[in-house]
N, C-alpha and C positions, 0 to 999 in steps of 0.2 A: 815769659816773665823772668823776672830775676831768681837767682838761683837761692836767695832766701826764701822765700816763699815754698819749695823744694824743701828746705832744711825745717822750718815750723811744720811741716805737716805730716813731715818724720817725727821728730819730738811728739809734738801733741798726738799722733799714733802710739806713740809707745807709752806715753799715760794713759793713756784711753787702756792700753792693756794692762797695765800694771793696777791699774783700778778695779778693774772686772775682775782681775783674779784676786783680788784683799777681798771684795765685798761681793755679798747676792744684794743683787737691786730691785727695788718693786717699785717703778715711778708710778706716783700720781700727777694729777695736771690740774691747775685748777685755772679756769677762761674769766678774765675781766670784758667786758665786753658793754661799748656805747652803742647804744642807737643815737642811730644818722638825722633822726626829724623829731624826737621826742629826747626831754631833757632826762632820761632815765641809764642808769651802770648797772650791770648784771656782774656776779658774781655765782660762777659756778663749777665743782666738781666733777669734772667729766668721768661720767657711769656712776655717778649716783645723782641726790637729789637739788634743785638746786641750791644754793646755798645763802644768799638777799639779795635786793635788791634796793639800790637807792637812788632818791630823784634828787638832781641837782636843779640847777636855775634853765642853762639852756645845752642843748648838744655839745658831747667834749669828747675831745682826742684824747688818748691817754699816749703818758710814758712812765715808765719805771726811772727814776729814782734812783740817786748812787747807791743806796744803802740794797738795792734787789728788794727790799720790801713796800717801799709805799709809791702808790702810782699819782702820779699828779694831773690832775683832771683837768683841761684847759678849755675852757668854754668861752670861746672866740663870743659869741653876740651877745652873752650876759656881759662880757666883758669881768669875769673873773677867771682866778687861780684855786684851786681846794685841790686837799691830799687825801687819798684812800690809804688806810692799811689794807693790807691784803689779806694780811694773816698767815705773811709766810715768814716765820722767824728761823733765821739760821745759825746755827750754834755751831761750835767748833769744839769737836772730843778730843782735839787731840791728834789723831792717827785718823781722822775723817769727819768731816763735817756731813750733821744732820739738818733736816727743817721742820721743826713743828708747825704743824697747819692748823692754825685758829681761824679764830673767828672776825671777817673783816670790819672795820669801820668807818664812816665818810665822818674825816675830823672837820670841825666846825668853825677854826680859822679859815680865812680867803685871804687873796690878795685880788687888788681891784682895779681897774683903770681902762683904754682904750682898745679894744680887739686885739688880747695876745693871740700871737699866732707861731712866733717860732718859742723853740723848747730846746736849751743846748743844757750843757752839767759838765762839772770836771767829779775829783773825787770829790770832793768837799760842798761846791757852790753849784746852784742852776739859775742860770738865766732865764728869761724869760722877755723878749720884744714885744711891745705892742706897736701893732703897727697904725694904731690910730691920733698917736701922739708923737711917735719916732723916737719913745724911751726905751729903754731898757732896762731892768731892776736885776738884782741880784741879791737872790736869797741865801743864808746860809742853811744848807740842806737836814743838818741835826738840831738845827733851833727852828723850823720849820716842822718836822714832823712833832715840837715838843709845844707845839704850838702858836709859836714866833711867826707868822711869817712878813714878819716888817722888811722892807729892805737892807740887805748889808751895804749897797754901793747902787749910785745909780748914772746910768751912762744917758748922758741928755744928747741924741742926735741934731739937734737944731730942725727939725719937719719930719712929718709923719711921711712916713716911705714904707714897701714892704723890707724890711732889715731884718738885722739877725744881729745875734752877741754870743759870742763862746770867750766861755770865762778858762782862762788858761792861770790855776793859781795865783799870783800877785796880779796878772797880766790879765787885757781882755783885746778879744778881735771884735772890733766892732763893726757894720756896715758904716758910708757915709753917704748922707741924704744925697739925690741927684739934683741938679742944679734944679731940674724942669718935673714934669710928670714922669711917670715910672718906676722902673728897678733902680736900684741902684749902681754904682760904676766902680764903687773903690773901696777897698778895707784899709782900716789903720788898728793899728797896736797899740794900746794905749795903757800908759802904766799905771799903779799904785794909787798915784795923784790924780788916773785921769787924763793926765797928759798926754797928747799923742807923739807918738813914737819914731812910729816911720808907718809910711801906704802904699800899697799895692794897687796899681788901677784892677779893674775885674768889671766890664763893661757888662749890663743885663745881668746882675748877679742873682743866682736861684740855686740855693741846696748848698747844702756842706754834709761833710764824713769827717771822722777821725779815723787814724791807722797808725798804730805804734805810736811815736812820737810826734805824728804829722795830723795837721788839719789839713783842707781840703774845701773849695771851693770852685763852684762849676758856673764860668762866663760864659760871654758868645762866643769869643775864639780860644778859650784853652781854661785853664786851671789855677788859680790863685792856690798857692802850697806856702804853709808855716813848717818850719819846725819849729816848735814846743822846748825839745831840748836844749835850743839856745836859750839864752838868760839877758835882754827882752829877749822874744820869738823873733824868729828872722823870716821873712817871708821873698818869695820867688814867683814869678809868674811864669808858667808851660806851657806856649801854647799848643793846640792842637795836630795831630802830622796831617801833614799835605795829602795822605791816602785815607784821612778821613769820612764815613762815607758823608756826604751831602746833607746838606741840611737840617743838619743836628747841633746840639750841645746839649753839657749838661745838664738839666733840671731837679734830680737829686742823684745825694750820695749816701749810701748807708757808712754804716760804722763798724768793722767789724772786730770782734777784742781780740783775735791772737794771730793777725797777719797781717802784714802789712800791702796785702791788696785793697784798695780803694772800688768799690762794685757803685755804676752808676745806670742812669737811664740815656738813652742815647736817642730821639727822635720818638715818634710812636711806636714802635716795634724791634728795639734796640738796646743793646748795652752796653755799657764800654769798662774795661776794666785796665787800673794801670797803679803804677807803683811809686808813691809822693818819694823815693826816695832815690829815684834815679832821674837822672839828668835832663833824660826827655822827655818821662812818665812812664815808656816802656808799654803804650796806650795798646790794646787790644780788642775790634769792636766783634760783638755775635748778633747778628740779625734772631729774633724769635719765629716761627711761623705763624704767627699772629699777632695783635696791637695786643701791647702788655697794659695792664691794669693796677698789678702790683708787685711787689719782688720782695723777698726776705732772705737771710744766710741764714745760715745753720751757725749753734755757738761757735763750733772754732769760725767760721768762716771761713772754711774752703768750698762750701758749696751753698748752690743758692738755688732758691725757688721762683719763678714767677705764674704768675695766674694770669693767663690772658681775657681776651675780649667773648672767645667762642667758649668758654668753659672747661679750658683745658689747665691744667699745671705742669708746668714743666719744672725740669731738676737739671741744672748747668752747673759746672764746673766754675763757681768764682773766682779760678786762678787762670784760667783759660779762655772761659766763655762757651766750652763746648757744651752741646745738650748731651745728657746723659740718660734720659727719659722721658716720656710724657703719659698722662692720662687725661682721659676724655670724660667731660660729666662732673665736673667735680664741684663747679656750679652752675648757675642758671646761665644763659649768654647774657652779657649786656652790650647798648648801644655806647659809644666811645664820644656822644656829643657833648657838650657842655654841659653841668647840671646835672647828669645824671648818677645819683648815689649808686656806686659801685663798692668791689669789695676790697677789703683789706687784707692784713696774711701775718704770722710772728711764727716763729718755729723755736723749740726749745725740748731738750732731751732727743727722743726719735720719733716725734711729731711734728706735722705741722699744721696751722689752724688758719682757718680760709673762711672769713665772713660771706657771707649770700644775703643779704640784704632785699633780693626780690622774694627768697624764698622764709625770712625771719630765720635761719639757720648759719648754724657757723659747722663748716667740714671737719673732723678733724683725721688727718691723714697719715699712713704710715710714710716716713721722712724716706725711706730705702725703697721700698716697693713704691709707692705712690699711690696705695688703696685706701679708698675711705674706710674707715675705720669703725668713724661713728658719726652721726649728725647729730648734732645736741639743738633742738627747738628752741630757740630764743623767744622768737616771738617782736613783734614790729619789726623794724627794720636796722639789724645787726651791722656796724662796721667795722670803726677804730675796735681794738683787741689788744689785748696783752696776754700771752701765754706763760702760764708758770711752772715749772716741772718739779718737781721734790721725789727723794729718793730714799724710799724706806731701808737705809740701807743697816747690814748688821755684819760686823767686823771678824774677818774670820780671825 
């Protein structure tokens, strides 16, 4: 990979040390966590007791929210939007920033309309597609948690398609419907007014990342890439190298906040990882030894976890793709066929939390060793997850 990537993980090395030694830290965690078949969000503090629970309309995904505090609860077959606080308020002293850990709340605005399914956000606004009308809305993220959540803008695709929208400031990348049945083929840019800009073909389009200044889009044959720091965004198509292995593309990409490596899925039992800001993508694939299930980075993002099919976790190098670990046991096995609620994973501080759904339990693991740690009892069946870490810290 590119030699930045090198250079971020030296920097963020050396905060990482310069912060241990200003501060003793006592992290807490606290697990947001949906079940898979019942419309119910847990909220709880790992090693102690739990903390509520609230029933929404029907099963939702959760995401965090630009602000790191309120998680947005998306509940594909009620076909709404609702915000949780979390309870995790961050405050800034100055010479270190603290988080008081209250008390969460499921606020009582929604937003409503067709099967949202995808979930993008810059700093200010989150999108949100529904794929059952081919809209898009865009809320403004601080008049949403204050209880707004009317649309600020809305992107009318012309048919219901599985799409996406990532709101880039003035700018938005939008999917565009396929002529026929399916995914879709092509991204366009589309300004202020709405107007479309310039587009990108992306044939089978499925998953996006961000990385630095770059979006990220995973086709049949390569890569739809924006930069962001152009003013409209400029977008490039990459496609795939010739020594790709077979029968793959991408189907998602995470996001990771302090490197500009782009971490995706590559077939059943694959990754690929590469760098929106070189020429060719600088693509790099790692076979797992087993069909993966789910994958997470650590906050810097230079390392990444996935949870396979037999019950194992592995720890890779998201610059690389090397494994650097594994453990066995970490949840129940599941089958890889269609339908079958499987688990999820978020990692945050020197944890990371690995839903089990067969077992009603969420893992939570040591991020460096790979040892469970603790199993927190959920109860039904555990998936989507948000992991919170807070940091009792006291300034020397």
């Amino acid at each position: 990979m590119k030699r930045t990537f090198a250079f971020l993980a030296a920097t963020l090395a050396a905060l990482a040390a310069t912060s241990v030694a200003a501060h003793d830290h006592e992290t807490r965690y606290r697990l947001i966590v949906a079940d898979a078949t019942e419309p119910t969000i847990h909220v709880i503090d790992v090693g102690e007791a739990p903390v509520a629970r609230f029933d929404v309309t029907s099963p939702a995904r959760l995401h965090l929210g630009p602000d790191g505090r309120h998680a947005w609860a998306v509940q594909r077959d009620a076909g709404l939007v609702q915000l949780l606080d979390t309870g995790f308020v961050q405050e800034d002293h100055g010479d270190h920033a603290a988080v008081i850990i209250g008390a969460p709340s499921l606020l009582p605005a929604t937003a409503s309309g067709e099967r949202p399914v995808h979930f993008n956000m810059d700093a200010a606004l989150v999108a949100v597609f529904w794929d059952g009308s081919g809209v898009a809305t865009l809320h403004d993220a601080a008049a949403a948690v204050g209880g707004d959540l009317a649309p600020a803008a809305v992107v009318e695709t012309g048919k219901p398609h599985h799409g996406v929208a990532v709101p880039l400031g003035d700018f938005v990348i939008a999917s565009v419907a396929p002529d026929g049945e399916g995914l879709p083929d092509a991204l366009a840019v589309l300004g202020p007014d709405g107007a479309e800009l310039s587009r990108v073909a992306c044939l089978n389009l499925h998953g996006e990342g961000k990385a630095g200044g770059f979006v990220g889009f995973g086709c049949e044959d390569g890569v739809a890439i924006f930069d962001a720091r152009a003013t409209p965004p400029t977008g490039r198509f990459v496609p795939y190298p010739a020594d790709a292995p077979t029968g793959g593309m991408i189907r998602q990409l995470l996001s990771p906040a302090n490197t500009l490596a782009l971490v995706g899925t590559w077939g059943g039992d694959a990754l690929v990882i590469l760098d929106p800001s070189a020429a060719t993508g600088d693509f790099a694939f790692a076979t797992l030894p087993a069909p993966r299930m789910a994958f997470a980075l650590s906050e810097t993002g230079e390392i990444g976890f996935a949870i396979l099919a037999d019950g194992r976790l592995v720890r890779f190098s998201a610059l690389t793709g090397r494994v650097l670990g594994e453990a066995a046991g970490v949840t129940a096995a599941y089958s890889m066929e269609r339908g079958v609620v499987r688990p999820m994973m978020a990692a945050a501080g020197d944890r990371v939390a690995v839903s089990d759904p067969a077992t009603g339990q969420v893992a939570l693991v040591d991020a460096e060793t790979l040892a469970v740690v603790e199993r927190v009892a959920v109860g039904g069946a555990p998936q989507a997850l948000l992991l919170l870490a807070a940091e009792a810290d006291h300034a020397h």
